[in-house]
N, C-alpha and C positions, 0 to 999 in steps of 0.2 A: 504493500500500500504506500509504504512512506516514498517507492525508487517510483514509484508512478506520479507522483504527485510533485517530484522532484524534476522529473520527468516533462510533463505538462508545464513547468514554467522555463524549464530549457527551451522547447519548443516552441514556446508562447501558445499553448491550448490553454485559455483562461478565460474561455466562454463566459464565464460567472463571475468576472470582473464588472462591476455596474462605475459607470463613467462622473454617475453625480451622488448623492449620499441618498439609502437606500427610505423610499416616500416613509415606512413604517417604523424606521427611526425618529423620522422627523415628526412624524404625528403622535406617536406615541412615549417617547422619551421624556416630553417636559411634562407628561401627568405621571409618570412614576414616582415622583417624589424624591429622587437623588439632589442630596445637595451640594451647592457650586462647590468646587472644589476637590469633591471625590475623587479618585484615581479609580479609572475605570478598567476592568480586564479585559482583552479583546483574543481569544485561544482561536488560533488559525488563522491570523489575520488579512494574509496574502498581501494587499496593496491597496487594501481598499479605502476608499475619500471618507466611508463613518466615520474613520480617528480623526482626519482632520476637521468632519462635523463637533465631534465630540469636542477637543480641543477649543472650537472657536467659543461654543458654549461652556467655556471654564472648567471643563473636567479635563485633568491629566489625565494617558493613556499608555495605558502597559499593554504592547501585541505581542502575541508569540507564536511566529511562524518558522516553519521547518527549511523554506525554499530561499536561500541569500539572495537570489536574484529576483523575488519580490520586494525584499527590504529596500534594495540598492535602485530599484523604481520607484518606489516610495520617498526616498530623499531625494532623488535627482529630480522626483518631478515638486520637490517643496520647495522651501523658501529658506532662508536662514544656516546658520552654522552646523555642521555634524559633529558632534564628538562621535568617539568609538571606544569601548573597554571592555574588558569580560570580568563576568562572574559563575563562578564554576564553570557547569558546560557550557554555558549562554557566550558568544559575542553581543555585543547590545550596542545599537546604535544609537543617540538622541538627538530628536529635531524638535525645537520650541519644549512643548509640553505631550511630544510622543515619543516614547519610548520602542526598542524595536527588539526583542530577544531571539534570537536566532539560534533555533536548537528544538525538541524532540518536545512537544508540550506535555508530556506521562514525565520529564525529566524536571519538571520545574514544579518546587518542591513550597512549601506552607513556608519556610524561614523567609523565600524571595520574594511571598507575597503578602509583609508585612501593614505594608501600606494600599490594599487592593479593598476600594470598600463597596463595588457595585460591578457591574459584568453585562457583557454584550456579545450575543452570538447571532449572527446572522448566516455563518457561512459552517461554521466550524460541525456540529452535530450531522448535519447533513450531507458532509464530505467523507463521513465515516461507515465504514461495513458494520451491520447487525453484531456482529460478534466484537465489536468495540464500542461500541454506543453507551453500554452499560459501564463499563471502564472509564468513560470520559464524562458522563454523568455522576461519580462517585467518586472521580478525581475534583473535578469544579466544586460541587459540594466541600472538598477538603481544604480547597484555596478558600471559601467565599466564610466572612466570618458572619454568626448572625445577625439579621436582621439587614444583611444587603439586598438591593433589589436589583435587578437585571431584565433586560429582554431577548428571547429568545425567538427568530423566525427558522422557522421549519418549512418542510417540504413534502407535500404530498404531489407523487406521480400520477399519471392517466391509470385507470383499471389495464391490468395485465404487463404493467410496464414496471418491471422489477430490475428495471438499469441503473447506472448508478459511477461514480458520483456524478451529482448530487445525486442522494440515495435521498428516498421516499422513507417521512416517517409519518405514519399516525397518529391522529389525536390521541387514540390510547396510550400507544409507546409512548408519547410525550409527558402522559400520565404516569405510565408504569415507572418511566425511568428517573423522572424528578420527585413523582409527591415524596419519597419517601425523605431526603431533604431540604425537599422546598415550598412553599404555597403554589400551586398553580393557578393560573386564570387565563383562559381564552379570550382574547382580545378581539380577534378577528380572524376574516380567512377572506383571501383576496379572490378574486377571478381570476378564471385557467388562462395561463398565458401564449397566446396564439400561436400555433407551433410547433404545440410542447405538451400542452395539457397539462402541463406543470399547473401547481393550487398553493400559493405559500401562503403562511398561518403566523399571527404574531399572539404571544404568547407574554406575560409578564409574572415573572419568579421571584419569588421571595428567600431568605434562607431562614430555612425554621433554627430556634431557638430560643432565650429566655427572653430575648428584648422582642421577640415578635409577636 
């Protein structure tokens, strides 16, 4: 999974790169209740313009993606100074108030996500095979401390279209694999998108706990 994915931005296949910040951010993020200033988590983040939505809207951004030749579009198409340094396995890049970790996201551990107080997944859950979905649900869970909130867009395929990535997940699955650390709520479910029969779903999580 991880040589294919590596793979795909070698090549530039990144069909699922969206060119302006995705509509179900922008409609949804400022009723979650995140306050300014939060350091936001972004797991899988590819190269996408959300951080710099997020960023302009006063949330720091921590992404962590596996492929360096996402990162390295990421800063060349930004603005402003780069630093570069590592921490354990992570290289890390920073541009303004985005952070960029470059390495294995099961790698990146609760000490590094000290200051992580809310979370954003649009692409990350649905880039993943069934037999890691669970994994990556129970690892977020262990970064996110109580009472963060996050949004999560998922992906529901055409009937009989079991292809992937994006991989097709269910309202259920969406269920199965958060309630057990998070509050779920169904937000919305868009219209198929021409083409595709693709249906994406926006989703707003909570992380259960005492302060929740």
């Amino acid at each position: 999974m991880a040589n294919e994915w590596l793979d795909r931005w070698r090549t530039g296949r990144i069909g699922f790169h969206r060119e302006r910040p995705h509509p179900s951010l922008v409609r949804h993020w400022p009723l979650l209740g995140v306050t300014p200033g939060t350091k936001v988590l972004v797991p899988l983040c590819g190269k996408s313009l959300d951080m710099r939505w997020l960023g302009q809207h006063d949330h720091p951004v921590l992404g962590i993606e596996l492929a360096p030749e996402a990162i390295e579009q990421f800063v060349a198409a930004g603005a402003g100074e780069v630093s570069r340094y590592r921490h354990g396995d992570f290289e890390i890049c920073r541009q303004g108030n985005v952070e960029l970790w470059c390495g294995d996201f099961f790698h990146f551990h609760i000490e590094q996500a000290a200051e992580i107080g809310a979370f954003y997944d649009r692409a990350a859950l649905i880039a993943l095979p069934p037999a890691t979905r669970q994994r990556y649900a129970f690892h977020l869970a262990q970064l996110i401390p109580p009472g963060a909130r996050g949004l999560l867009i998922s992906l529901v395929r055409a009937p009989g279209d079991d292809g992937g990535p994006p991989f097709g997940v269910t309202a259920e699955e969406v269920r199965e694999l958060f309630d057990p650390n998070f509050q779920v709520t169904h937000l919305e479910d868009g219209e198929p998108e021409a083409g595709s029969g693709f249906r994406e779903s926006a989703w707003a999580l909570v992380r259960r706990g005492p302060s929740v």
